[in-house]
C-alpha positions in Angstrom: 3.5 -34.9 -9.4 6.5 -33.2 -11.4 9.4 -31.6 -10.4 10.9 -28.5 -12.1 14.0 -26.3 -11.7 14.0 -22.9 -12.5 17.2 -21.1 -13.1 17.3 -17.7 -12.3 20.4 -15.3 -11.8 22.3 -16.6 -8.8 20.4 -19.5 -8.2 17.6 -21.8 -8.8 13.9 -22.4 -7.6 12.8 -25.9 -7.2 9.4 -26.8 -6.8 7.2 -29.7 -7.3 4.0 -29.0 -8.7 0.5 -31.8 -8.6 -2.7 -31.3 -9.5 -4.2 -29.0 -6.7 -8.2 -29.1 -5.8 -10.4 -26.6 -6.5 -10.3 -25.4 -3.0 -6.3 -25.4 -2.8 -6.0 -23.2 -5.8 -8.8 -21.0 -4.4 -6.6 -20.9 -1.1 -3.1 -20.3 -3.3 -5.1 -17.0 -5.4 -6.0 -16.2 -1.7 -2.2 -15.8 -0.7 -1.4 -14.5 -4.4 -3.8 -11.6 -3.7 -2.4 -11.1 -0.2 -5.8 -9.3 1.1 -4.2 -8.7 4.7 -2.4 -5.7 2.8 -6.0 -4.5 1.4 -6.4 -2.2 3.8 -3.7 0.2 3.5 -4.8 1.5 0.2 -8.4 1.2 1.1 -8.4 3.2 4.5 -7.1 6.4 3.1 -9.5 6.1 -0.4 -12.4 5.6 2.9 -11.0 8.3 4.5 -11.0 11.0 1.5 -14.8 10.0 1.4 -15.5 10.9 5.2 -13.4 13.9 4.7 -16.1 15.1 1.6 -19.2 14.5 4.1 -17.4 16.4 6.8 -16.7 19.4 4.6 -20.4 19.6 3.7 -20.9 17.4 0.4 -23.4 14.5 0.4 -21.1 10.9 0.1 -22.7 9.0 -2.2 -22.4 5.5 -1.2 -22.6 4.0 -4.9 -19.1 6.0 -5.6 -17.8 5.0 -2.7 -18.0 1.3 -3.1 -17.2 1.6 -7.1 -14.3 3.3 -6.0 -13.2 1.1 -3.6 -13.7 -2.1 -5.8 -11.7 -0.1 -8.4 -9.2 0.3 -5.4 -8.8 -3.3 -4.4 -8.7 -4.4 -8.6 -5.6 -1.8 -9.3 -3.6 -3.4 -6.2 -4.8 -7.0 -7.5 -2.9 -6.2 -10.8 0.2 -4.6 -8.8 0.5 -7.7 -6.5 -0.1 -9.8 -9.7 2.3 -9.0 -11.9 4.9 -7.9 -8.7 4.8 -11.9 -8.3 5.4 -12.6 -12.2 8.4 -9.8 -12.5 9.8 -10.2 -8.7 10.5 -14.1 -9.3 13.9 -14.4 -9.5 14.4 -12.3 -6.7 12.3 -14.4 -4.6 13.6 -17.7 -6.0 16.9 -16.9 -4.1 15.8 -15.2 -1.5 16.1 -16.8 2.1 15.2 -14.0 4.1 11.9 -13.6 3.6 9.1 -12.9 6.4 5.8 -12.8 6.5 6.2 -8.6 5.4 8.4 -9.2 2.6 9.8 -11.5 -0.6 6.2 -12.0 -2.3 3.4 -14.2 -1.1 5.8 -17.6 -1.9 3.2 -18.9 -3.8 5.1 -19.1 -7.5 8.8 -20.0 -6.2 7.2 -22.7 -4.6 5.7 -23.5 -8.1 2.1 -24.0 -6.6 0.5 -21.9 -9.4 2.3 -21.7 -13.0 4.2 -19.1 -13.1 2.7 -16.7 -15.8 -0.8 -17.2 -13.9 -0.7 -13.7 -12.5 0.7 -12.1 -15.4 -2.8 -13.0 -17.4 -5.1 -12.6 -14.4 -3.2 -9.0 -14.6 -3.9 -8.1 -17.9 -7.4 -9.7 -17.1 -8.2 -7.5 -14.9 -7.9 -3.8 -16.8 -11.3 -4.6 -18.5 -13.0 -4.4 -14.9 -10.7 -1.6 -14.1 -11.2 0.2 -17.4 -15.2 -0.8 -16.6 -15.0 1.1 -13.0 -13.5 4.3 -14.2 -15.9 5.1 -17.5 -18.9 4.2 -14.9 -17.7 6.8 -12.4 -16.8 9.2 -14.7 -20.1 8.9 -17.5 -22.5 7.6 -15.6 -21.8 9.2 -11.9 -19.9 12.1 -13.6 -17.8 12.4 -10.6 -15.7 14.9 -12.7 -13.0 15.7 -15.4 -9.9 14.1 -13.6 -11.4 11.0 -12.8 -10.0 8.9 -15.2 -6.7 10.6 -15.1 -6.7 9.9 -11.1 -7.3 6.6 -12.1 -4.8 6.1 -15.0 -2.3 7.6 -12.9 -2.8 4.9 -10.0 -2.9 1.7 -12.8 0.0 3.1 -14.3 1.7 3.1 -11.2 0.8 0.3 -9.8 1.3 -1.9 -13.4 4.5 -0.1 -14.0 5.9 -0.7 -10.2 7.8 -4.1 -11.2 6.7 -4.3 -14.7 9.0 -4.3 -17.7 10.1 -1.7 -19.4 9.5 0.9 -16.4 9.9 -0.5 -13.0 10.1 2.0 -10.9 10.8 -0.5 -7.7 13.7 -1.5 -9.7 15.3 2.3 -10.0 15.1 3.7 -6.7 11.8 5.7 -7.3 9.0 2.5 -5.5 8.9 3.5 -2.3 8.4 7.3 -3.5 5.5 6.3 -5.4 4.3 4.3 -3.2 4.0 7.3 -0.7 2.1 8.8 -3.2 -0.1 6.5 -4.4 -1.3 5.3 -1.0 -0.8 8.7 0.2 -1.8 11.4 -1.2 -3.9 10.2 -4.3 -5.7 7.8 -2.9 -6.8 10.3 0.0 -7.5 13.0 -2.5 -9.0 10.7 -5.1 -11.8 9.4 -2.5 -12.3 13.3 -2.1 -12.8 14.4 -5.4 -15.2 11.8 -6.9 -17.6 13.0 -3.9 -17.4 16.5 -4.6 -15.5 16.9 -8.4 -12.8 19.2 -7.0 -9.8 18.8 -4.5 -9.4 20.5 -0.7 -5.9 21.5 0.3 -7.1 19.4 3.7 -6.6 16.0 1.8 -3.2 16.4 1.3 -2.4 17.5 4.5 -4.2 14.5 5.9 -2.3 12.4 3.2 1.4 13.2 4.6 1.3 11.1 7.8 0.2 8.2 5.5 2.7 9.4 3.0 5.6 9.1 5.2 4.5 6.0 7.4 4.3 3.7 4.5 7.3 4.9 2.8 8.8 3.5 6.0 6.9 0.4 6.0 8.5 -0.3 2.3 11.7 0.8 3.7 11.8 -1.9 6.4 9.9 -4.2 4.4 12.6 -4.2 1.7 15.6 -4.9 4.2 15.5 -8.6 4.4 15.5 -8.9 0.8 18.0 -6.7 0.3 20.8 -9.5 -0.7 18.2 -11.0 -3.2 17.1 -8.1 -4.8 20.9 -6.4 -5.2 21.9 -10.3 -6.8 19.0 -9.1 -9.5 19.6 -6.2 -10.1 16.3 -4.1 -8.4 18.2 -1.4 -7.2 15.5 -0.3 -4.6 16.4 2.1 -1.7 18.0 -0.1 0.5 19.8 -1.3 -2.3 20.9 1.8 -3.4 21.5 3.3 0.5 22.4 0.3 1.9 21.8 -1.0 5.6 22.9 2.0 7.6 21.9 4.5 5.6 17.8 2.8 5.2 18.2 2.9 8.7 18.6 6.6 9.1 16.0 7.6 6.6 13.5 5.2 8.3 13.9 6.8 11.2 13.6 10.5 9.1 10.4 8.9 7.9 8.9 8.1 11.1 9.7 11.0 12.7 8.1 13.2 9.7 5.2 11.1 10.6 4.7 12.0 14.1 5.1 15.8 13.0 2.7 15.9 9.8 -0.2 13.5 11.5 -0.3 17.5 13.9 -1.3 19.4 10.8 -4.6 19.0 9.9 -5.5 20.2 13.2 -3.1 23.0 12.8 -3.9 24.0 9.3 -7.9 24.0 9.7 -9.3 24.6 12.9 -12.2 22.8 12.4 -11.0 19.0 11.7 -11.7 16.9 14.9 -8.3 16.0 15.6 -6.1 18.6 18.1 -4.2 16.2 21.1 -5.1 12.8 19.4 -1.8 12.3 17.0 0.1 12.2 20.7 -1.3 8.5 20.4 1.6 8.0 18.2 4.2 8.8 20.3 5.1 5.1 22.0 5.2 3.2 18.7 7.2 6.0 17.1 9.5 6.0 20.3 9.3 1.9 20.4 10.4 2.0 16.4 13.3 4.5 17.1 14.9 2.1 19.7 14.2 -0.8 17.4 16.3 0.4 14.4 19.3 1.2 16.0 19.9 -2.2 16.5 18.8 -3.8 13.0 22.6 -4.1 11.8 22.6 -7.3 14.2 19.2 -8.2 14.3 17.8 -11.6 14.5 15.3 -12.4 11.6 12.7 -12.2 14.1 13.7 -8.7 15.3 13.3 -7.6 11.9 10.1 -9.3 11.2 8.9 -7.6 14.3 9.8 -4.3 13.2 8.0 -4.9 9.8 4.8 -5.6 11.8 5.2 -2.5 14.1 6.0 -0.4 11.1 2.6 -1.5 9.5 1.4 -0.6 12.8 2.6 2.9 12.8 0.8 3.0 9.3 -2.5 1.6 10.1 -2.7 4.0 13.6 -2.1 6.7 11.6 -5.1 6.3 9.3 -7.7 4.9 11.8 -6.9 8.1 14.2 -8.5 10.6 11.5 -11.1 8.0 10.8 -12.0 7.5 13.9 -12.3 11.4 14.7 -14.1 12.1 11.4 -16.9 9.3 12.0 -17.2 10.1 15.8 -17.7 14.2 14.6 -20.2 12.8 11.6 -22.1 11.1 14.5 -21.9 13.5 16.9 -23.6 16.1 14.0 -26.3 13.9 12.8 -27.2 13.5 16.5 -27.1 17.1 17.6 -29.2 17.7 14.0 -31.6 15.0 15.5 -31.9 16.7 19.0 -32.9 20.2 17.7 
């Protein structure tokens, strides 16, 4: 066993580092990879699929699974090298949950630290691999490479040097995009090869629910991150101020996750965002409160928040697949 000291600015990381077994470092990629968060991006990219059936184009299931592999590998590279680039930040950070300050995994010097960095850059071949596939050999269309560049760049560009947009107040933004609207409206277009205004009206509640999920998962590491410079939102805002446009956020979700109903008449949705309503209410009397919150208050509200989020996708899931089934069985009846 060895012990090493890692200076960062405002502090230092200590770890002690042995020889781990196969199965521990299979374990410590595991928690480097952080596939509890899989879903958020992967939902939506399903849910721009099931949108394409329901709008009367055949889902291919071969695109769907290629896409969704090219899914998971893009937010691989983003959690990868957002552990390489985020680790003096998380060296001195003390307020970590299980929502926020990385996976723990390189300030506790279990894995070397430029590990994720190579399994990063490792990873475009398979990337680069998915997107000529889809677009020569499926031909999904003429913006599917572009979709896709534009997801890898954000994602590699999120924390990495010389962009980083979490470090300039523009993260959370892109995230709303990214696991918003494109990755909705990308699961749409490589079934069909064109876009439907529908998709981005289903990507809004998403949008704005995990824009508020960063938000409030950005708030206990608020200290560590201002000490480093990554002038995020909360950074930038401060406390009070996050606080207000969290709630903003949430709210907008409640009133967006009405309009695909609204907008097209015949999407299987009408009452069912009214689901919503406790959680969003529950959130709204949570936040007023985070200024002397208890580490586990906030942790809470980092779960609940992810909540909101994950409601919010499965409700048009749900109402798509029970519509799909509903069809195929009246089809089956005549």
């Amino acid at each position: 066993m060895n012990k090493e000291t890692h200076r960062s600015n405002g502090g230092t990381c200590e770890a002690t580092r042995g020889r781990a077994s196969f199965f521990q470092l299979v374990r410590l990629w595991i928690r480097l990879s952080r596939p509890e968060f899989h879903l958020i991006a992967l939902l939506p990219f399903v849910l721009g699929n099931l949108l394409a059936e329901f709008y009367g184009h055949p889902t291919s299931l071969s695109i769907m699974v290629l896409g969704a592999i090219g899914t998971v590998l893009i937010m691989l590279i983003t959690y990868y090298l957002g552990e390489y680039f985020d680790y003096e930040s998380d060296c001195i950070n003390r307020r970590y949950n299980a929502f926020s300050g990385g996976s723990r995994v390189l300030p506790a010097g279990q894995i070397r630290r430029e590990a994720p960095l190579i399994a990063a850059l490792v990873l475009l071949l398979p990337v680069a691999a998915v997107g000529l596939l889809l677009h020569f050999y499926f031909r999904c269309g003429p913006y599917t490479i572009p979709l896709g560049v534009l997801g890898l760049a954000a994602g590699v560009f999120y924390s990495s040097k010389p962009v980083q947009w979490a470090y300039h107040g523009f993260g959370e933004l892109l995230i709303g995009i990214c696991y918003g609207w494109l990755a909705v409206n990308t699961g749409y277009y490589l079934q069909t090869g064109s876009f439907h205004l529908i998709g981005t009206f289903v990507a809004l509640p998403v949008m704005t629910s995990i824009m508020a999920v960063i938000l409030m998962n950005e708030m206990p590491d608020r200290d560590a991150d201002k000490a480093v410079g990554k002038q995020n939102l909360v950074v930038l805002l401060g406390p009070k101020l996050s606080m207000m446009l969290y709630r903003f956020l949430i709210l907008l979700t409640l009133l967006f996750a009405f309009l695909p109903s609204a907008i097209a008449f015949s999407f299987p949705y009408h009452f069912v965002p009214l689901l919503l309503v406790p959680i969003v209410l529950r959130n709204l009397i949570a936040s007023q409160e985070m200024e002397k919150a208890t580490a586990k208050q906030v942790e809470s509200l980092c779960e609940f928040t992810l909540l909101l989020n994950l409601i919010v996708l499965l409700l048009p899931l749900t109402a798509l697949i029970y519509e799909l089934i509903r069809r195929v069985y009246w089809l089956n009846a005549l």
